[in-house]
N, C-alpha and C positions, 0 to 999 in steps of 0.2 A: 554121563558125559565126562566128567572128571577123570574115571578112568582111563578113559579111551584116550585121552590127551595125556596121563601120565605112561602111557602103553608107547606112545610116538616119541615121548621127550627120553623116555628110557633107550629106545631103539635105534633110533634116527642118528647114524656116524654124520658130525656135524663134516669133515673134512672127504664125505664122498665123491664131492664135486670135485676135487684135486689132488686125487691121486701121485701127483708127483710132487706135492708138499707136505712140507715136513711143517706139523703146528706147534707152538707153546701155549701156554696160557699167559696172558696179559702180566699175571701178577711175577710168573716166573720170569719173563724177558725182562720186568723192570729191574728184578733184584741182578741180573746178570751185567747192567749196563753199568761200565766204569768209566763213561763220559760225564761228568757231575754235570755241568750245565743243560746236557740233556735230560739227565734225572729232574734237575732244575725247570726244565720246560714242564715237563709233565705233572709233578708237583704243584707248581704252582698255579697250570688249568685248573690239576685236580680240583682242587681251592674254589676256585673261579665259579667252574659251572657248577658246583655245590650250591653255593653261595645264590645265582643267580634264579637257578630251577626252584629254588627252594621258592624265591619271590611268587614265583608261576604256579606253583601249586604244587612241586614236585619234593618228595620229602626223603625219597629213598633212590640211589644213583646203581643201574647195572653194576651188580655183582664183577669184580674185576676175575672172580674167579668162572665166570659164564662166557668171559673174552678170551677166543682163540686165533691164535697171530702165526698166521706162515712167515716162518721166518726162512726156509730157505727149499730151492726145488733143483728135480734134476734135468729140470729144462733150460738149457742155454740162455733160451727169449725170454724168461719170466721175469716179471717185473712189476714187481706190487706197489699197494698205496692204494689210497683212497677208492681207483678211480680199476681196479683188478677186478677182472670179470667175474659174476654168480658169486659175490660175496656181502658180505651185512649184517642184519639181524636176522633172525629166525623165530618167527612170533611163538610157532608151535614147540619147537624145543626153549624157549626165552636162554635166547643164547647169540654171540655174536660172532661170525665169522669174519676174519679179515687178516690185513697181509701190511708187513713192514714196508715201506716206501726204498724203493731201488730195485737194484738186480738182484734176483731172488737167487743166483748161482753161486753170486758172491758175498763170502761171510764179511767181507769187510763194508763199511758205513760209508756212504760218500759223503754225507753232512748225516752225525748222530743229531743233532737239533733239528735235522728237518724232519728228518726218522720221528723223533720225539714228539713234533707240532702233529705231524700226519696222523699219528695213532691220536694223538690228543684228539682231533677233528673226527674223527671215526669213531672212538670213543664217547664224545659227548655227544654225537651224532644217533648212535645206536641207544644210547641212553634215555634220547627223549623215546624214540620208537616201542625200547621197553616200557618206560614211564606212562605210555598214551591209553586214555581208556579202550577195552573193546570187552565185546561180548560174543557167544561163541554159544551156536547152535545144533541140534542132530539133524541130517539131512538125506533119507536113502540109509542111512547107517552109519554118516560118516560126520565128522566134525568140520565145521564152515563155520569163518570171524563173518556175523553178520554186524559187525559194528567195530568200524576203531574208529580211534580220535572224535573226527566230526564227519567222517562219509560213513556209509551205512550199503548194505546191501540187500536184495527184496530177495520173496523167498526163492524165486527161480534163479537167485545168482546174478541178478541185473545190477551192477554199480549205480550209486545215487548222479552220478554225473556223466556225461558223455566223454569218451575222449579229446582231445584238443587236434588240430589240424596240423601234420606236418610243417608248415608254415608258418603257424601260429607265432606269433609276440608275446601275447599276454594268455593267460589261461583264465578259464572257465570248469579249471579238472578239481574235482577236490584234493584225489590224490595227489597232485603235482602240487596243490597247494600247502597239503601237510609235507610232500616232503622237503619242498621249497623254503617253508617256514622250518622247518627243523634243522636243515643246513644250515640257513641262515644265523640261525644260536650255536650251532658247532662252529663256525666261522668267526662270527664276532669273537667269541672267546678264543680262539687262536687267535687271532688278529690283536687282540690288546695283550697277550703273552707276548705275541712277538716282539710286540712296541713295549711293552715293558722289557724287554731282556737286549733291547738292540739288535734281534737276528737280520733284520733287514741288511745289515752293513754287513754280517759273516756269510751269508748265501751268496755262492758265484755261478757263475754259468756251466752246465746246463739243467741247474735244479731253479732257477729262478722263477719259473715259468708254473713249477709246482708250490712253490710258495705261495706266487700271486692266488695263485688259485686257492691254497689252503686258507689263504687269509682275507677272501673272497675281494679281489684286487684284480681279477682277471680286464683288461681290455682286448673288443674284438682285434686290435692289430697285434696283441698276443702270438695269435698262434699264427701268423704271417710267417716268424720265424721259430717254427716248434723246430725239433732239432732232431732228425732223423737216426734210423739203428734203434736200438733197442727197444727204448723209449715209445716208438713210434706208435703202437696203439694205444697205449697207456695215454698218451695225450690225446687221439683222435677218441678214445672215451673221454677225456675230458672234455674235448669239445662239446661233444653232443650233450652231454651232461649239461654244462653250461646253457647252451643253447635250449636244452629240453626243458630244464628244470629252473635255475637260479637264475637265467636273466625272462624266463617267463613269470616268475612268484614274483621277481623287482618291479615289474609293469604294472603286473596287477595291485600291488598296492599302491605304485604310484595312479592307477587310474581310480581304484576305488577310494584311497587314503587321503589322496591330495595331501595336505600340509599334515594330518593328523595318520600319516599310516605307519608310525611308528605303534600308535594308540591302535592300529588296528591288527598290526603286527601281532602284539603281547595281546592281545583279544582270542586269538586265533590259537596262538600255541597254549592259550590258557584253557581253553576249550579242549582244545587234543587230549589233552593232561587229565581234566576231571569229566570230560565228557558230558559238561554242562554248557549247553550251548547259547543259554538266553541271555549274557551278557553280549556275544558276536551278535545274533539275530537283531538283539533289541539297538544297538549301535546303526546295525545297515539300514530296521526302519527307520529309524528317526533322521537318517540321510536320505535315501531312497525311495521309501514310503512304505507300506503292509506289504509284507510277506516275501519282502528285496531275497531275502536265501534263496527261495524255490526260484525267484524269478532268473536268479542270476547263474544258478547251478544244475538245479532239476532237469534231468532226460525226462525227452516223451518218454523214453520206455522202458526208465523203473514206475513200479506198481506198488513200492512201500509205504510208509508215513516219513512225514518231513521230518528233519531234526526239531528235537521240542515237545512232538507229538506222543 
């Protein structure tokens, strides 16, 4: 099997998907930027979520040289940042695709510090994704993650969880839980850069709105007034983003967590991380009663073993 995945990670052009972007790598865009306070941002996340993963169980942070950054395209509408479509990590290559914050047409910055924070957030974002356990089976001939973090897949390819209801408030997805919770650590640590550095008071309009969000500050009257042209889908992915993921993972600990879902928070991404799940498990019984995971995640119609098992 080893092979067969070093066959994929050899082959696989990570920038197929965009064609009309131009990439750097992560470490070469830093060295190019002569905005020192955005160097400053970046730096001093670096720091941060070093610091912070390490507490989680996380000892080694994405290769900055595995991070490749469209910095610029020849499409008029391009318009990157967090929130740019078919881009992230890439489990099978362990590698992360993603894009500078702004209009990709144009070489100049509209806020380098926001540029800065955004990569930061995308950065320690993809970092936990790299960091998170998984394991990785032969299927038909081909290679399939039958395990990350804490969801797990059966052998026909069934997910341990159902998906969530277009409607849905709160989820029940694992997925949306891992990625909810891993946002939420790429955010915090933007968010206390920014308030260490003062950027709140240097962002004007109409990057505001991307801030709130990089700094997970978003409110629904937010996007009342997103601000139309370029921008325009870049935020209407942000919305759904939002909507889909970060204020469903907020619910859910606030219903599971109550006053303690901080404590259930760091449970959860600690779990991701070493793929040990009997700290979560053993936390939900002892709120819940026996066997609260299956009860609160398990699809009828996965056919694997529970986490634990």
């Amino acid at each position: 099997m080893a092979h067969l995945l070093a066959a994929h990670r050899a082959t696989v052009a990570l920038d197929r998907a965009h064609p009309h972007v131009t990439f750097s790598l992560l470490h070469w865009l830093l060295d190019t930027w002569a905005d020192e306070p955005a160097r400053e941002v970046f730096r001093q996340g670096a720091t941060l979520l070093a610091g912070r993963y390490r507490q989680l169980g996380l000892n080694q942070l994405l290769p900055i040289d595995r991070v490749w950054v469209g910095v610029r395209s020849t499409q008029a509408d391009a318009f990157g940042g967090f929130h740019h479509p078919n881009q992230g990590y890439r489990h099978v290559q362990l590698a992360s695709v993603i894009t500078r914050y702004g209009r990709l047409s144009d070489p100049r910055l509209t806020s380098p510090e926001l540029v800065a924070l955004d990569l930061l957030r995308s950065y320690a974002h993809d970092c936990l994704h790299w960091g998170s356990f998984r394991e990785y089976r032969l299927q038909e001939g081909r290679v399939v993650r039958s395990r990350y973090g804490i969801n797990r897949r059966d052998p026909q390819g069934r997910s341990y969880s159902e998906r969530d209801k277009d409607d849905a408030v709160s989820t029940r997805n694992l997925g949306i839980v891992m990625e909810g919770a891993t946002d939420q650590e790429a955010r915090t640590i933007a968010a206390e850069v920014a308030d260490r550095l003062g950027l709140a008071e240097r962002i004007t309009e109409p990057d505001r709105l991307a801030f709130s969000d990089t700094t997970g500050r978003l409110e629904p009257s937010d996007f009342d007034s997103a601000h139309p042209g370029v921008a325009a889908h870049f935020q209407l992915a942000m919305a759904g983003y939002e909507h889909g993921v970060g204020m469903r993972y907020r619910r859910f600990l606030a219903e599971m967590g109550g006053t303690e879902e901080a404590a259930l928070h760091g449970l959860i991404v600690a779990a991701m991380i070493g793929g040990d799940v009997s700290g979560l498990t053993g936390w939900l019984d002892r709120r819940y009663g026996a066997r609260a995971f299956p009860r609160i995640f398990r699809s009828p119609a996965y056919t694997g073993p529970d986490p634990g098992e």
